[in-house]
C-alpha positions as CSV (number, residue, x, y, z in Angstrom):
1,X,0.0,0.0,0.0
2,X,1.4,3.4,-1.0
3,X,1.2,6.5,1.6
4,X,-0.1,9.8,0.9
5,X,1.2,12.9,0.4
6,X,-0.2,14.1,3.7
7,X,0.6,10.8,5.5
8,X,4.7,11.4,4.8
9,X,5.1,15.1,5.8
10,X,2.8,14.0,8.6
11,X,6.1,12.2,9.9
12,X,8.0,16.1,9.7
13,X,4.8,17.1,11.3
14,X,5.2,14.6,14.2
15,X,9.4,14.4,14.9
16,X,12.2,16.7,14.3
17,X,12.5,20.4,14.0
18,X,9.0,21.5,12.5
19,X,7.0,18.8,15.3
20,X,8.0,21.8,18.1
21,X,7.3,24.9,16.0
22,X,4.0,26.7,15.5
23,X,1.1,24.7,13.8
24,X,0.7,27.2,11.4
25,X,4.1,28.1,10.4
26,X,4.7,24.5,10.4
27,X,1.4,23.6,8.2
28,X,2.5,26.2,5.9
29,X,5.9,25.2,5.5
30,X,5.0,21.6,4.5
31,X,2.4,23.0,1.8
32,X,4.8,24.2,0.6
33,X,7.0,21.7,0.0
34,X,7.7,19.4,-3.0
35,X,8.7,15.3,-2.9
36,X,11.6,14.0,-4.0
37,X,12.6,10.1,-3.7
38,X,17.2,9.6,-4.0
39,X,18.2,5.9,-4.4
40,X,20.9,4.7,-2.2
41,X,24.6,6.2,-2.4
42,X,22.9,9.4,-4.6
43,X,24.0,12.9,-3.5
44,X,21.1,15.1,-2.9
45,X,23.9,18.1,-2.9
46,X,27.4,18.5,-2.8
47,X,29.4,21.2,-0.6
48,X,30.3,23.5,-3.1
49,X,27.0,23.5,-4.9
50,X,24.9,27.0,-5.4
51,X,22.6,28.2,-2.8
52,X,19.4,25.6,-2.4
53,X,16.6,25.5,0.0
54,X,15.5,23.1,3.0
55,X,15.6,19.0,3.1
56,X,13.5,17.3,5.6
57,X,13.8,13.5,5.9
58,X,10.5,11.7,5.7
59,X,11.9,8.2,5.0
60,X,15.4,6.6,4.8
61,X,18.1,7.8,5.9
62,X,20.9,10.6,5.2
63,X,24.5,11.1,5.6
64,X,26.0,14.5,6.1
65,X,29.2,14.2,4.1
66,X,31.8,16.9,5.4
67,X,34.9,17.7,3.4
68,X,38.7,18.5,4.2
69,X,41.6,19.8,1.7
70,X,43.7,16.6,2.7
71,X,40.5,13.5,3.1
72,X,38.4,12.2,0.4
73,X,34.9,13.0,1.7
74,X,33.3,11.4,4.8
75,X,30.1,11.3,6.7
76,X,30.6,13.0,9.8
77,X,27.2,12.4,11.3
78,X,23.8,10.2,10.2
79,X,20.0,11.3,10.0
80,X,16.6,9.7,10.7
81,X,13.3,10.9,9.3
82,X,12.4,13.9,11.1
83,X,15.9,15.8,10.5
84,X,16.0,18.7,8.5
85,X,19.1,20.3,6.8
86,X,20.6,23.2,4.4
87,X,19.7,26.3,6.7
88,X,23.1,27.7,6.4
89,X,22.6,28.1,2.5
90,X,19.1,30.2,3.0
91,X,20.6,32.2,5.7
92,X,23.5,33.4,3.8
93,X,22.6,33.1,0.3
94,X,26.1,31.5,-0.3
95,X,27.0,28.1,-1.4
96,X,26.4,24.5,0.1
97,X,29.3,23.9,3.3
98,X,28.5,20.5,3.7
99,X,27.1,17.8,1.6
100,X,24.2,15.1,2.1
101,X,24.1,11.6,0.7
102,X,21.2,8.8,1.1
103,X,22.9,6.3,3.1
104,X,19.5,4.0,1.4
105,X,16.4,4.6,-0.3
106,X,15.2,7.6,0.6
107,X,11.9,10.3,0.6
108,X,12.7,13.9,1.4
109,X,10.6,17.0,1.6
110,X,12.5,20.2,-0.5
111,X,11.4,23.6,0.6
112,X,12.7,25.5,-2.3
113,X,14.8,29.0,-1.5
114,X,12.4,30.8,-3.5
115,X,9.0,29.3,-1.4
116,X,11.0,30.0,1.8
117,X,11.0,33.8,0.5
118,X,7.5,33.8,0.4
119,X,7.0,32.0,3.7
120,X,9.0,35.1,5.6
121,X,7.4,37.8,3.2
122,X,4.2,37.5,5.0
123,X,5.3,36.1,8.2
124,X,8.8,37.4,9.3
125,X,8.6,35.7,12.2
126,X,10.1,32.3,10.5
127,X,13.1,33.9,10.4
128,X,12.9,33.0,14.5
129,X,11.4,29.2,13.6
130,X,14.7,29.2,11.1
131,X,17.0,30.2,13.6
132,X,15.3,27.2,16.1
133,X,17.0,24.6,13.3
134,X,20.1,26.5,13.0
135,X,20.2,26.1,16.9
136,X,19.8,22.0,16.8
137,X,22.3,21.4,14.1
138,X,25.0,23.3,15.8
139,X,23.9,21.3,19.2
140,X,24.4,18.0,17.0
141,X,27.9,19.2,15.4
142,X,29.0,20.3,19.1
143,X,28.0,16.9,19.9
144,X,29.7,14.8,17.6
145,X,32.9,17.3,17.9
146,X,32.2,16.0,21.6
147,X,32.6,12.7,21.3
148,X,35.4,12.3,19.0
149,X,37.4,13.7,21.5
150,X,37.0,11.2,23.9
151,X,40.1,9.4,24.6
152,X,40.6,5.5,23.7
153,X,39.3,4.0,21.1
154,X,37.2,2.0,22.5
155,X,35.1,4.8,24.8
156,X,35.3,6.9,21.4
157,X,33.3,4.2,19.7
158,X,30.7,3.9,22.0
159,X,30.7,8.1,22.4
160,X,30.3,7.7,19.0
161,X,27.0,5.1,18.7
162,X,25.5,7.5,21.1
163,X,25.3,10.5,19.6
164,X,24.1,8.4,16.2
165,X,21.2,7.1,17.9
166,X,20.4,8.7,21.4
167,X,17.6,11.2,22.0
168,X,19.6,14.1,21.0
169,X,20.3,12.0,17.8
170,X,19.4,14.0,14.1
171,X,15.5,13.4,13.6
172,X,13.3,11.0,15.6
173,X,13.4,8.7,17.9
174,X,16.0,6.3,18.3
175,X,13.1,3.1,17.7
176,X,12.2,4.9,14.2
177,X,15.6,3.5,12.4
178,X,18.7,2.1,13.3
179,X,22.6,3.8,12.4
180,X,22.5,3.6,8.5
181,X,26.3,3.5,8.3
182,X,28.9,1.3,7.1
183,X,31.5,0.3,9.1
184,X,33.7,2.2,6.7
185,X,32.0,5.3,7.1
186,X,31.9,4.7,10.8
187,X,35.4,4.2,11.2
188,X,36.4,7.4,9.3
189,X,34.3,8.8,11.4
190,X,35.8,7.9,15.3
191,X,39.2,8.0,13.2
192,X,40.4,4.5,13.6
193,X,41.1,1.9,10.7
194,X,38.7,-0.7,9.6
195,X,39.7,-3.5,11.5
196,X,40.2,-1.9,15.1
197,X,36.3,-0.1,14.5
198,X,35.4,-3.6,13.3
199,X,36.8,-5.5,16.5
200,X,35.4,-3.1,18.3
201,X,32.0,-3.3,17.4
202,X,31.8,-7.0,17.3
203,X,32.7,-7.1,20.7
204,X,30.3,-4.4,21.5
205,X,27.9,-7.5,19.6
206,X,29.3,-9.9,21.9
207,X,28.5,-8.1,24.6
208,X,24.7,-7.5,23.8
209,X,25.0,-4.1,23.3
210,X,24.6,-3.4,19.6
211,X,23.4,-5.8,16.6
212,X,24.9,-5.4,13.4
213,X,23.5,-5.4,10.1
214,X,24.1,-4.9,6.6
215,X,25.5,-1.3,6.5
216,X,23.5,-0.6,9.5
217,X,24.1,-1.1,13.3
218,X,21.5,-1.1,15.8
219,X,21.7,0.3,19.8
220,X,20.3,-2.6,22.2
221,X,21.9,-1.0,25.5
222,X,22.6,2.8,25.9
223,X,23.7,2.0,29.4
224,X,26.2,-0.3,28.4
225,X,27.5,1.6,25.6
226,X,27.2,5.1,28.6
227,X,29.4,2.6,31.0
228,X,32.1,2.1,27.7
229,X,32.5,5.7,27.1
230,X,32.8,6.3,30.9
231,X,35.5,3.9,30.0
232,X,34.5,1.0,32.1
233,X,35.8,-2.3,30.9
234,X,34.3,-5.6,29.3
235,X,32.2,-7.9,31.2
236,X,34.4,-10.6,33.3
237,X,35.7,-13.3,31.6
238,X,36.8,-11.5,28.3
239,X,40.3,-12.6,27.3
240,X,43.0,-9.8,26.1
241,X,42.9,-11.7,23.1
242,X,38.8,-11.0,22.5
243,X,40.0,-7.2,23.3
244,X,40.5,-4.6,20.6
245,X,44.6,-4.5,20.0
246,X,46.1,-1.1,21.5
247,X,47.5,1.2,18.9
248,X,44.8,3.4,18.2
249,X,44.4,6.6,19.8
């Protein structure tokens, strides 16, 4: 069975950003808003590209790809439905910083620059409402800045799989979707290699506190993963060699 038009912005309506502004501000922004579906891996836009309007995520799942002079480009955080993105380019009129990638299939709402215009024409109080999602994405980037600083690899990690999928997490609740990531991307990410992420989160597995998928990893225990960044150790009767190797920072 195929949803509606008005049962998918209904989930903006309900999580994220727009579910905590004013009914009518929020009603008018998603009549104003068009549909667009992105296949897995597609870019919806790349930093760099010319100024663009808001994305909301109905369905899916995003990545927000950041960029460096000396890295190939990484995702440096990942979104559930409810999480909206590209303020920065409507507030100054300049080009993309960041870029965004469907980590799967995906539905997103676009609010077009040029329907944002007439949104603040007659109501110039959305520039407030505006400045509400300007306010949670620099929460989440302080949070993910956060948690890459933890030391050891291992707290890092779980630092890490909190942020992705704890309340304060991009979008909805953590139930709505697990962490659409590779363990690639993730790795990048914490800045360890492939195998020391990867022995890490299979004995995060072991230990009941994720379960990991096919590009996706799903939290089972918070606590436990809380306890791991607090830097408490494995469960009795792990040997060293079950242990992540030292090495990493």
């Amino acid at each position: 069975m195929t949803s509606s038009r008005s049962d998918d912005l209904g989930i903006l309506a309900r999580f994220g950003w727009l579910s905590g502004m004013p009914a009518a501000f929020r009603e008018t922004v998603l009549d104003r808003c068009l549909l667009r579906r992105y296949r897995r891996d597609e870019v919806v836009y790349r930093a760099g590209d010319p100024p663009g309007g808001l994305y909301g995520l109905i369905r899916g799942g995003v990545g927000v790809e950041l960029y460096s002079d000396d890295r190939e480009p990484y995702i440096g955080t990942f979104a559930r439905p409810g999480f909206w993105i590209g303020e920065g380019s409507v507030l100054t009129r300049g080009p993309r910083f960041i870029g965004i990638r469907a980590t799967r299939d995906s539905l997103l709402a676009y609010l077009p620059l040029a329907r944002w215009d007439q949104i603040v024409r007659s109501d110039p109080e959305a520039w407030r409402w505006l400045a509400h999602l300007s306010l949670r994405n620099s929460l989440l980037a302080v949070a993910v800045a956060d948690a890459l600083m933890v030391p050891g690899a291992v707290p890092r990690m779980a630092a890490i799989l909190l942020v992705l999928s704890g309340p304060g997490a991009p979008g909805g609740p953590a139930a709505e979707a697990p962490i659409e990531m590779s363990q690639d991307d993730l790795a990048r990410m914490a800045n360890l290699s492939r195998s020391s992420a990867g022995r890490i989160l299979q004995m995060f597995e072991s230990d009941g506190l994720i379960a990991i998928g096919y590009r996706r990893i799903r939290v089972l225990a918070p606590e436990g993963l809380r306890r791991r960044r607090a830097g408490a150790s494995a469960p009795a009767g792990r040997t060293q060699r079950d242990a992540p190797r030292t090495g990493e920072p």
